[in-house]
C-alpha positions as a Markdown table, in Angstrom:
| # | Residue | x | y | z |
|---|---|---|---|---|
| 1 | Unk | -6.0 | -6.4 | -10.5 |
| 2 | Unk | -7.1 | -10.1 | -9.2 |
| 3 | Unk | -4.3 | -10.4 | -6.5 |
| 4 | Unk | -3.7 | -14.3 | -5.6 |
| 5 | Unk | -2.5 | -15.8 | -2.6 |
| 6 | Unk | 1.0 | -16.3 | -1.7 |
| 7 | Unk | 2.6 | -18.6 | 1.0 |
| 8 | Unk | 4.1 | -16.0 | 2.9 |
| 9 | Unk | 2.1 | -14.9 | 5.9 |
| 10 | Unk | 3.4 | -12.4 | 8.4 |
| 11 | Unk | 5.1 | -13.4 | 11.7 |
| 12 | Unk | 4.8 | -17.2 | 10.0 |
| 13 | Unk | 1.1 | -17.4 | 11.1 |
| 14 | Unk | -2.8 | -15.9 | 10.9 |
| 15 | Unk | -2.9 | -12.1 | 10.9 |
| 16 | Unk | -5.3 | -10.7 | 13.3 |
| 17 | Unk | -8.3 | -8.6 | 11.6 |
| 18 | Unk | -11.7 | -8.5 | 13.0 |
| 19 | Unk | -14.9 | -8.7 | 11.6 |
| 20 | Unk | -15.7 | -5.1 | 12.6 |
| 21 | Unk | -12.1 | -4.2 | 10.5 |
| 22 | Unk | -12.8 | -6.5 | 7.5 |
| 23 | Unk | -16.4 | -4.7 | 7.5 |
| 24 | Unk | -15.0 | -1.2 | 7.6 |
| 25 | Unk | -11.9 | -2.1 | 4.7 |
| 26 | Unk | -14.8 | -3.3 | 2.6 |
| 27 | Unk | -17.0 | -1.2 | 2.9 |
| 28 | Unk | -14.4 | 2.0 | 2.2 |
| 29 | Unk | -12.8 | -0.5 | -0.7 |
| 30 | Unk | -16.4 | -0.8 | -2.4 |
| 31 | Unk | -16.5 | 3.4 | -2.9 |
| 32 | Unk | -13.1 | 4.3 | -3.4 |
| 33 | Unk | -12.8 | 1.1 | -5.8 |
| 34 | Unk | -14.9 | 3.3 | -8.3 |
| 35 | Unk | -12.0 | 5.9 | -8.6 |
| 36 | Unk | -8.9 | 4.2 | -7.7 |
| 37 | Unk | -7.0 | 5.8 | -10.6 |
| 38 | Unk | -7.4 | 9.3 | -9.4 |
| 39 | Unk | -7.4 | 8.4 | -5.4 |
| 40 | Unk | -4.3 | 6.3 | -5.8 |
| 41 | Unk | -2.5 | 9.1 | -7.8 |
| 42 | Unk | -3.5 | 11.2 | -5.0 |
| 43 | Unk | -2.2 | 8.8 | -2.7 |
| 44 | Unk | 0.8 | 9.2 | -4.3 |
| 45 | Unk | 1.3 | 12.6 | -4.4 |
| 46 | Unk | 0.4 | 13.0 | -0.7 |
| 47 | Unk | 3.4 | 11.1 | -0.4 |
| 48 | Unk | 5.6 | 13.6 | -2.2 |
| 49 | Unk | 3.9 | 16.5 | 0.0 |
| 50 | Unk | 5.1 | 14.9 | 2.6 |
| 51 | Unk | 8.3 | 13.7 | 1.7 |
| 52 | Unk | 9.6 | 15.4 | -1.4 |
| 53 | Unk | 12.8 | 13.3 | -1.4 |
| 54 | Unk | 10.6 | 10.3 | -2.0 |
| 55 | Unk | 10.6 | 11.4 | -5.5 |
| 56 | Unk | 14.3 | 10.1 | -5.6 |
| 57 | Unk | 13.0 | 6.9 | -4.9 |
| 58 | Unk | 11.3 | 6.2 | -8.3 |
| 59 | Unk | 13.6 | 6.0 | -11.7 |
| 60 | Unk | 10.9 | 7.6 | -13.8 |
| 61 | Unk | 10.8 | 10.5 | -11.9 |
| 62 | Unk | 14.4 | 11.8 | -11.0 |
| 63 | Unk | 15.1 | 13.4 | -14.1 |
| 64 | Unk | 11.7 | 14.0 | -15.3 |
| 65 | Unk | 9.9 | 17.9 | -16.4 |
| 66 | Unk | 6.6 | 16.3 | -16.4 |
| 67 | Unk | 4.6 | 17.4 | -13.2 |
| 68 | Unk | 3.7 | 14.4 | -11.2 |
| 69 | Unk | 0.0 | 14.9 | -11.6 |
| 70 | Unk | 0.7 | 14.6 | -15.3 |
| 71 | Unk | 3.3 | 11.8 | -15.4 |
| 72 | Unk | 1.8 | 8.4 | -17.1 |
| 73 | Unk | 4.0 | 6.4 | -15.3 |
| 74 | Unk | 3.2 | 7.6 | -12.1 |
| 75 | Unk | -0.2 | 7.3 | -12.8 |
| 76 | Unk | 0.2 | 3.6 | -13.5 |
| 77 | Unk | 2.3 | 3.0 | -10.8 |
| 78 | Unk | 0.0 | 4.7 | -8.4 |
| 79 | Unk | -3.2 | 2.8 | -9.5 |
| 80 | Unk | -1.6 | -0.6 | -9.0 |
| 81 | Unk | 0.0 | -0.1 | -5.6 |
| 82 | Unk | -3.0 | 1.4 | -4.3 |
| 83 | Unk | -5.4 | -1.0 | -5.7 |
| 84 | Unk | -2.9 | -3.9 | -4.6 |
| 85 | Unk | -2.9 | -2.3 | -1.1 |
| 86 | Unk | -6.7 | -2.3 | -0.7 |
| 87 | Unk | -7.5 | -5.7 | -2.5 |
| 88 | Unk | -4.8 | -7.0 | 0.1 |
| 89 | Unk | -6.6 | -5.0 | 3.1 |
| 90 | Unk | -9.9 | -6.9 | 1.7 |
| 91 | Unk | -8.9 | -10.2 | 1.9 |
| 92 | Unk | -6.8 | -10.2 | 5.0 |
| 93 | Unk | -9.3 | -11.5 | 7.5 |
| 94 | Unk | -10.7 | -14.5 | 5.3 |
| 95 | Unk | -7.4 | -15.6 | 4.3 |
| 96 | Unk | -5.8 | -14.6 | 7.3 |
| 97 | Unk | -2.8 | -12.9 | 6.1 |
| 98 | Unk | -1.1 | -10.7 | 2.8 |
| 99 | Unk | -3.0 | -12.2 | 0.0 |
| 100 | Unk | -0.3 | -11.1 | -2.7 |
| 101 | Unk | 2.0 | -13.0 | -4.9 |
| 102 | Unk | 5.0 | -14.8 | -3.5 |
| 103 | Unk | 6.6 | -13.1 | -6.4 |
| 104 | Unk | 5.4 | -9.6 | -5.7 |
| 105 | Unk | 6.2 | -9.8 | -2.5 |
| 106 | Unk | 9.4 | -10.6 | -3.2 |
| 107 | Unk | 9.8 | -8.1 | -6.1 |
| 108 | Unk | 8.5 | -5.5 | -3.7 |
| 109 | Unk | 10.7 | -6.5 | -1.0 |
| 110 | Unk | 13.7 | -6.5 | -3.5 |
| 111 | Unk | 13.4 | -3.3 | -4.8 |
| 112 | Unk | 12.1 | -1.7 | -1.4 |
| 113 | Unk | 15.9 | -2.8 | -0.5 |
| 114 | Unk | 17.9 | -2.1 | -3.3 |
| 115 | Unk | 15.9 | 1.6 | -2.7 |
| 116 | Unk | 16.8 | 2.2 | 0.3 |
| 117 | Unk | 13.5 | 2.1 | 1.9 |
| 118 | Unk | 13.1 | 2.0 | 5.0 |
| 119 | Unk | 11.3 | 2.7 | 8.5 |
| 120 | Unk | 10.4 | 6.4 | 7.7 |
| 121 | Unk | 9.1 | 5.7 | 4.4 |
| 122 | Unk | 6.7 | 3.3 | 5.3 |
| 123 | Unk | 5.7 | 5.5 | 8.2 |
| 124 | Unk | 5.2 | 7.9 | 6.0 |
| 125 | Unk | 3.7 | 6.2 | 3.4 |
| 126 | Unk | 1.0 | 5.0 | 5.9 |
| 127 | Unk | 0.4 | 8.6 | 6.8 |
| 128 | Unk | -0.7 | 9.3 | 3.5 |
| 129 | Unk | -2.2 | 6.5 | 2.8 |
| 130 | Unk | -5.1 | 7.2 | 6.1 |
| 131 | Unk | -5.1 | 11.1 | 4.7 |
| 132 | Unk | -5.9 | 9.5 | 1.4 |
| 133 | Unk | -8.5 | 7.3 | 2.1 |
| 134 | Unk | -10.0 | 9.9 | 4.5 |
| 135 | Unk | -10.2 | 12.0 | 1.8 |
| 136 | Unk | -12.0 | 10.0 | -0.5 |
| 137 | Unk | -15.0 | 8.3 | 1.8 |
| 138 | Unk | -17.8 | 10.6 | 2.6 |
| 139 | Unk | -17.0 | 12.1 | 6.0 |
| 140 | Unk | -19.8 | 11.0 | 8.4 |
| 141 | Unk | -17.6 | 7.0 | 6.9 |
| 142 | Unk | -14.7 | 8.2 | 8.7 |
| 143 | Unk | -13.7 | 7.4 | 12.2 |
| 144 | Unk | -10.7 | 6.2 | 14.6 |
| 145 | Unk | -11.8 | 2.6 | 13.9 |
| 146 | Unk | -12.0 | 3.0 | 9.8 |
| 147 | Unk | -8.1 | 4.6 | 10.3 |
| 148 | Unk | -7.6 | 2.0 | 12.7 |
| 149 | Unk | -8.6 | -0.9 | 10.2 |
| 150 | Unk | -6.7 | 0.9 | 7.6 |
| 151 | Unk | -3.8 | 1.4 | 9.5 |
| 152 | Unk | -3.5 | -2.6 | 10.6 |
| 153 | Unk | -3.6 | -3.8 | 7.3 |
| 154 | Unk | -1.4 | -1.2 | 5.7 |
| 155 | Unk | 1.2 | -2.7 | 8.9 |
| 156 | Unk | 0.9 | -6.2 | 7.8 |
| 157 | Unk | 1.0 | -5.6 | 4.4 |
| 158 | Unk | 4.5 | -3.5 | 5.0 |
| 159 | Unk | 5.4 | -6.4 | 7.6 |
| 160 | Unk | 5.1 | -8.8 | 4.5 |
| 161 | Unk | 7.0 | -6.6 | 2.0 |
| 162 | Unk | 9.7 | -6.3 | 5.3 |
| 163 | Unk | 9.8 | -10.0 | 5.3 |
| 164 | Unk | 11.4 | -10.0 | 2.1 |
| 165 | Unk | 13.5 | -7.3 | 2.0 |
| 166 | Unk | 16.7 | -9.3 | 2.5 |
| 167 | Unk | 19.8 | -9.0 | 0.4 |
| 168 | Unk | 20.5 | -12.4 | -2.0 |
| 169 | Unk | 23.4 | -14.5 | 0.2 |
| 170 | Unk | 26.1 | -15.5 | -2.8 |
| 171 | Unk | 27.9 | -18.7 | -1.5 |
C-alpha cells in the first residue's frame, strides 16, 4: 500500500526523527515487510490479549463465531493498518511528518471518535505494536533504541490520527 502525503503534520510543523531512528524503522520495515500479513494479524491479536474488550471496537467482530486468527476481515484489516503504520514510520524523517492521506487521517480520526477510542487504547495499542515488532526481527535486531524508534513514530502517527478526531460542528 503506496501511502501519499497529506498536509496535516503533527503539532503544525517537522516531526523530529533521527537518522539513527529512520535507519533502525527501515531496516526492521525491510524484514518484517516480507510477512506483514501474518505479523500484522499478530499485531492484532496481541491487542485482543491485552485488551479483550477491544474486540467491541470493530463491527465485524462483536457478533462473530469465527476465531480471530481465522476471521478474513480481520486479516485484512490487520495487514493494512500495520503496513500503513510502518510505511508511515518509514517515511517520517524525509518528509518530516505522518506521510498518510489527508482523507485517511481523517477517516481514521472519525471513526477512532465515533469508537470511543481513546488514551488507553492507543497506549495499548503501542504496547503491542513494540511486542509485535520485537517478535518478528531476529533478536540480536532488537534493542531500547529499535523500541525507541518504533515507539516515536507509532506517537506521532497517533498524534496525527488525535489531530482529527474532532466531532463535525453543525451551524
Amino acid at each position: 500500500m503506496a501511502l501519499l502525503k497529506g498536509s496535516n503534520s503533527v503539532s503544525g510543523g517537522a516531526v523530529s526523527f533521527s537518522e539513527e531512528q529512520e535507519a533502525l524503522v527501515l531496516e526492521s520495515w525491510a524484514i518484517m515487510k516480507k510477512d506483514s500479513a501474518n505479523i500484522g494479524l499478530r499485531f492484532f491479536l496481541k491487542i485482543f490479549e491485552v485488551a479483550p474488550s477491544a474486540r467491541q471496537l470493530f463491527p465485524f467482530l462483536r457478533n462473530s463465531d469465527v476465531p480471530l486468527d481465522k476471521n478474513p476481515r480481520l486479516k485484512t484489516h490487520a495487514m493494512s493498518v500495520f503496513v500503513m503504520t510502518c510505511e508511515a514510520a518509514a517515511q517520517l524523517r524525509k518528509a518530516g511528518k505522518v506521510t498518510v492521506r489527508d482523507t485517511t487521517l481523517k477517516r481514521l480520526g472519525a471513526t477512532h471518535l465515533k469508537d470511543g477510542v481513546g488514551v488507553a487504547q492507543f497506549e495499548v495499542a503501542r504496547f503491542a505494536l513494540l511486542e509485535t515488532i520485537k517478535e518478528a526481527v531476529p533478536a540480536d535486531m532488537w534493542s531500547p533504541a529499535m523500541k525507541g524508534a518504533w515507539g516515536e513514530a507509532f506517537d506521532q502517527m497517533v498524534e496525527a490520527i488525535k489531530q482529527e478526531m474532532k466531532p463535525i460542528a453543525c451551524y
